[in-house]
C-alpha positions in Angstrom: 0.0 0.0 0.0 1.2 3.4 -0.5 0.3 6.2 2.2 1.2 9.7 1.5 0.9 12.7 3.9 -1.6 14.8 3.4 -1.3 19.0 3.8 -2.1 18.0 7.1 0.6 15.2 8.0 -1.9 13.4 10.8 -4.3 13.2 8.0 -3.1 10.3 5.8 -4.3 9.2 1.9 -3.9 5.3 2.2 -3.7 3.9 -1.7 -4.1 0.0 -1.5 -2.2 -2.5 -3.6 -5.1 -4.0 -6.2 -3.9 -6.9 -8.2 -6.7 -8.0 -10.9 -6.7 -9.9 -13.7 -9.6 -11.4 -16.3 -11.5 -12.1 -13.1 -11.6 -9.0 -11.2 -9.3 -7.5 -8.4 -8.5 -7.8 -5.3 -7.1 -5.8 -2.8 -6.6 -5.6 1.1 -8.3 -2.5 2.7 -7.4 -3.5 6.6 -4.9 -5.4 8.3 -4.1 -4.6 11.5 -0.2 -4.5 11.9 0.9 -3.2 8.5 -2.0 0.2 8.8 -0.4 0.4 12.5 3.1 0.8 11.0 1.5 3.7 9.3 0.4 5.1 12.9 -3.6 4.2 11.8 -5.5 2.6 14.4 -4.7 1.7 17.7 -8.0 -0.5 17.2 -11.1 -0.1 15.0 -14.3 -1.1 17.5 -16.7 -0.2 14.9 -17.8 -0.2 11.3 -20.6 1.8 9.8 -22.0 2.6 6.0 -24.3 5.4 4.5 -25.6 4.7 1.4 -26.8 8.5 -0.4 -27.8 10.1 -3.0 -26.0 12.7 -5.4 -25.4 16.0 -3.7 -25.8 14.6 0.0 -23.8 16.0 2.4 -22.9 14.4 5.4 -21.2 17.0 8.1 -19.1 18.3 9.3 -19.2 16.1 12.2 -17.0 15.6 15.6 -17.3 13.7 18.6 -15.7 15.0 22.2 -15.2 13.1 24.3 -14.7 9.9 22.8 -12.9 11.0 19.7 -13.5 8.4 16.4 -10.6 8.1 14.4 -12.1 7.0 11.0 -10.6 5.2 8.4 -13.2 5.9 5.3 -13.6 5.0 1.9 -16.4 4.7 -0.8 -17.3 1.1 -1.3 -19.5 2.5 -4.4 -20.0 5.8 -6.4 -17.4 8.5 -5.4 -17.5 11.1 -2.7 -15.1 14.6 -2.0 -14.4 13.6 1.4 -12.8 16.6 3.9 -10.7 16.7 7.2 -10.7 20.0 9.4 -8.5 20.2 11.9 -10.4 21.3 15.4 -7.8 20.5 18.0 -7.1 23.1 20.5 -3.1 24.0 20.4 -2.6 22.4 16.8 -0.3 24.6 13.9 -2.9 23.5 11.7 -6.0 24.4 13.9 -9.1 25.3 11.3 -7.5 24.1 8.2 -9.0 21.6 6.1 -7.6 19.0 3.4 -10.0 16.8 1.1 -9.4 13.9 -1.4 -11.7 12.2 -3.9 -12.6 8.7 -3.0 -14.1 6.1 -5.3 -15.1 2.5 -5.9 -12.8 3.6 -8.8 -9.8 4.3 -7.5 -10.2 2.6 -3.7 -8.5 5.5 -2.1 -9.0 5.7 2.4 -8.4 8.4 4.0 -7.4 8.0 7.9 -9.2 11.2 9.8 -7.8 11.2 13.5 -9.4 12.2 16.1 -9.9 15.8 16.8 -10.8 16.7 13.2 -14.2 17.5 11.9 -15.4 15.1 9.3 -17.5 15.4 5.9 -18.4 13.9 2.8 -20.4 15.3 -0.5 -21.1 12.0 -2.9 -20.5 13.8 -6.7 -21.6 10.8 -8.2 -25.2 9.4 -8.8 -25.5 7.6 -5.4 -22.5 6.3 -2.8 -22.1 3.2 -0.5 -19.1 5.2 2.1 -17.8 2.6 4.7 -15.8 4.2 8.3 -13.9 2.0 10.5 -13.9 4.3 13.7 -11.7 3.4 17.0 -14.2 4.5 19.6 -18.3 3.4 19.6 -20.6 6.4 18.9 -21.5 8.5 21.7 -24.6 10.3 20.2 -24.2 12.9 23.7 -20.6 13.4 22.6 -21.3 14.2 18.4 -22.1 17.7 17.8 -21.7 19.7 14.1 -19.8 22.4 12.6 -21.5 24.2 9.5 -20.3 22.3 6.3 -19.6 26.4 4.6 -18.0 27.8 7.7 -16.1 30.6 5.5 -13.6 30.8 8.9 -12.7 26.9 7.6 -13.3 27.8 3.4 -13.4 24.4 1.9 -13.2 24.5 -1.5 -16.2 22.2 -2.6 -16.8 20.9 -5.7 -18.9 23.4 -7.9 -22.1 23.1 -9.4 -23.8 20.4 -6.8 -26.5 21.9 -4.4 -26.2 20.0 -1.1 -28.7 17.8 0.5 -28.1 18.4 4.2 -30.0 17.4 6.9 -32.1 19.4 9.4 -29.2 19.1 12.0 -26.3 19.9 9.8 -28.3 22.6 8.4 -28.2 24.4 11.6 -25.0 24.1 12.9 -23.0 26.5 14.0 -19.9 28.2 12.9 -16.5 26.7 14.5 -16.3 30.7 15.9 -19.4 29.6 17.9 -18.2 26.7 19.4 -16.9 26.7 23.3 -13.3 25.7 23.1 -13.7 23.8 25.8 -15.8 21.2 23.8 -13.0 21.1 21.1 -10.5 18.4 21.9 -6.9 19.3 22.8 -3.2 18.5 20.5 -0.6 16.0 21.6 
């Protein structure tokens, strides 16, 4: 597998090896030691998928206590997926990075925790899997508004998001106690 740093170096693009032939392919998308060599992990407790349709937006979303790190990845369609950086202390507090992800190209992204996390599926419908390290702790999740201009991300053009009520009506980061954003290091 190849893993590259992203423009923020906690935030990692994982590329999978894929070997196919006049079958199909094949490729690995977990294995415990060889994605903890790469710092991902320390354990995944639990697995989730969203299936959507074009223009959904899922986020941005956090959870504080119990911080998920999520290693995502479309299983179908494709999906601009985004990182923001929310911990308290950090260089890169604020900044964002995104990647496309497809069934196409099998690209993950590893989101630690302490960063927001969103998707917008620019294809006709998307099957998005998370591994996350910690359960979900529906007390703990709260939302950051996905067009936070404090935060800028650069969305793809031309798709009207489908948001739901709650992600509608977040707030700004600005608005947001620090004391509910997690800490750096």
């Amino acid at each position: 597998m190849k893993v590259t740093a992203t423009a923020i170096p906690e935030v990692l693009l994982i590329e999978p090896r894929v070997f196919g032939d006049h079958r199909g392919w094949f490729c690995e998308t977990w294995q415990q030691e060889r994605y903890a060599e790469q710092g991902i992990g320390p354990a995944f407790v639990q697995d989730n998928q969203a299936f959507s349709g074009h223009g959904t937006l899922r986020g941005l979303h956090i959870q504080h206590p119990h911080g998920q790190g999520k290693l995502v990845q479309a299983i179908t369609g494709t999906v601009f997926d985004v990182a923001v950086d929310v911990r308290r202390g950090s260089a890169s507090f604020g900044r964002w990075v995104g990647a496309e992800l497809s069934a196409e190209n099998k690209r993950q992204l590893w989101v630690p925790p302490g960063f927001l996390h969103g998707y917008l599926v620019t294809s006709e419908s998307a099957i998005f899997g998370y591994k996350c390290t910690d359960t979900y702790h529906p007390e703990t999740q709260f939302a950051v508004r996905w067009d936070d201009p404090d935060i800028g991300i650069d969305w793809p053009a031309g798709i009207q998001p489908v948001l739901s009520q709650k992600d509608r009506d977040a707030p700004w980061l600005r608005e947001i106690p620090s004391d509910r954003l997690p800490r750096a290091g």
